[in-house]
N, C-alpha and C positions, 0 to 999 in steps of 0.2 A: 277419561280418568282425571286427567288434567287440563282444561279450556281455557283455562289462562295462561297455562305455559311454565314453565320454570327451565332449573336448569338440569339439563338431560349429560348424561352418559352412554354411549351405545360403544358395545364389546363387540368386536367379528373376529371371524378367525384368522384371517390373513390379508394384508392390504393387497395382496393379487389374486385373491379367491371371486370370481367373476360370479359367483353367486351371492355371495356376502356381501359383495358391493354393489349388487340389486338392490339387496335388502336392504341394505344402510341408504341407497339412494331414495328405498319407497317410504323408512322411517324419517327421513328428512322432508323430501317431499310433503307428505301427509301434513305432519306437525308445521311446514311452513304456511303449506295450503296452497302450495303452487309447483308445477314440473320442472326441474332442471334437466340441461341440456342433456347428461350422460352420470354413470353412476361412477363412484359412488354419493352421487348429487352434490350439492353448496353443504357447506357448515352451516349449521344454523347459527347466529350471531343477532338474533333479536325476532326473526322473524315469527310473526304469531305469537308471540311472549318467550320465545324459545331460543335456549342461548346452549351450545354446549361445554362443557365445564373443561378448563384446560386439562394437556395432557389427554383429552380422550377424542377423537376413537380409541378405544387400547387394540390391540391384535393380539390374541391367544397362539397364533400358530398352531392351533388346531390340540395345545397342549393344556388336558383338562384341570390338571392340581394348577399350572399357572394361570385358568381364568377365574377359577375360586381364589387364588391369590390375588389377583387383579381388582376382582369384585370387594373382599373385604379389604385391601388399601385405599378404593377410589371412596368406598363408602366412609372408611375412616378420615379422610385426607376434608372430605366433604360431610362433615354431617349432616347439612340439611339438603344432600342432593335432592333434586324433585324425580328423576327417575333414574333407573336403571336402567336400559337395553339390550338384552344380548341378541343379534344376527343367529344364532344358534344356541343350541340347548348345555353350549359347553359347561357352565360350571353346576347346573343341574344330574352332568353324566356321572357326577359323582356325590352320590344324594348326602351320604353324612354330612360328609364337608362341605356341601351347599348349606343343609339343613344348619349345620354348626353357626355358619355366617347369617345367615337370613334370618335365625331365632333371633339376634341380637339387634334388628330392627321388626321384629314382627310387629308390634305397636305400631308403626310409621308406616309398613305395610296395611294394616287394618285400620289406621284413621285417614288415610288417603294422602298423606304426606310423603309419603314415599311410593311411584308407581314403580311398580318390580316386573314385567313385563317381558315374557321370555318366548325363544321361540322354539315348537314342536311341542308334540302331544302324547309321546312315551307313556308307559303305564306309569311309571317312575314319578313321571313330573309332574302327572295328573293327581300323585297320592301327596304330591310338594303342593301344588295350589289348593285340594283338599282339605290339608293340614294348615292354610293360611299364610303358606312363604311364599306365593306369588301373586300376584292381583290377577292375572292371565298370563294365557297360554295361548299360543297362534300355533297351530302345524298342519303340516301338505299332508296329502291322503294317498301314501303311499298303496295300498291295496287298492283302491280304487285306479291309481296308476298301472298297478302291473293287471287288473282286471282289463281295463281298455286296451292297453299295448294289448294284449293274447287276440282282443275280438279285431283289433284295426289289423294284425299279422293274418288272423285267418280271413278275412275281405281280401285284403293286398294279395293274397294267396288265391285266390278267388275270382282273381281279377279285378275286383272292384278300386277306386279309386283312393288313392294315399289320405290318412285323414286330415284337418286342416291345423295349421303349425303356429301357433304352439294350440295342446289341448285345455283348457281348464279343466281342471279336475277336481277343485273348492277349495274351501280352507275350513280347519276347523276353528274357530275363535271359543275359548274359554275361558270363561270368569267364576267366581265361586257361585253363582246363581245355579250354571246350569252344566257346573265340571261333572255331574254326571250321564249324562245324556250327551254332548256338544261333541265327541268323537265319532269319525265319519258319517258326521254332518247332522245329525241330529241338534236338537236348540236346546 
């Protein structure tokens, strides 16, 4: 969305949330173009064009009026942020008040000036990047998860051998090209 880089914000829920700090290690990662030792990876500070904007990480503590709070400060504090981040779907979980915030950059979201980039693939969020207030949407494939755990339970039951650790089980990546189809696993 952005290959030159700018300057990022990324929201997680918690600084001891050992999944959010995956994530923020793989959105770092990614964007620098290189592995860090352990999550939740290096700051970026220039790497790949990518700088992140003070004051952020923010932490929601899992509390969703404070990440829509969060989200419309960082965006006002920064008007020309280049992206937004969230580790999870938090300020999404509460679509008015997402929608209320993200109307007010939808311009910047559809000229590419602003990458709004969130994570998980709710019916909810899907009808937000539909409607043009996110550029995508990244989420795990829970049904497909709990379809595999039931088949690996009845093998292990069966005798057959444990499956191997960790399983992939995909991602859906969504943009407005193909938000209709792009949920488990379609393009």
């Amino acid at each position: 969305i952005k290959p030159k880089g700018g300057v990022i914000c990324i929201q997680s829920g918690g600084a001891a949330a050992a999944n959010h700090n995956e994530r923020m290690q793989g959105i770092r990662d990614t964007l620098a173009g290189k592995k860090s030792a352990a999550a939740p990876g290096e700051r970026l500070t220039g790497q790949n064009g990518w700088k992140e904007a003070d004051g952020c990480p923010l932490y929601t503590d899992d509390d969703f009026p404070r990440s829509v709070q969060q989200m419309e400060d960082i965006l006002g504090k920064y008007p020309t942020l280049d992206a937004f981040v969230p580790t999870g779907g938090f300020p999404q979980f509460i679509p008015q008040a997402y929608r209320k915030v993200a109307e007010k950059y939808k311009s910047r979201i559809q000229d590419g000036s602003l990458a709004l980039v969130v994570a998980d693939t709710l019916p909810v969020q899907m009808d937000l990047l539909k409607a043009g207030l996110s550029d995508g949407q990244v989420g795990q494939r829970p049904f497909e998860m709990g379809y595999k755990s039931m088949l690996f339970l009845k093998d292990i039951k069966d005798g057959k051998p444990a499956p191997s650790d960790p399983t992939y089980t995909g991602l859906d990546v969504c943009n407005a090209k193909n938000a209709s189809t792009c949920v488990g696993g379609g393009t």
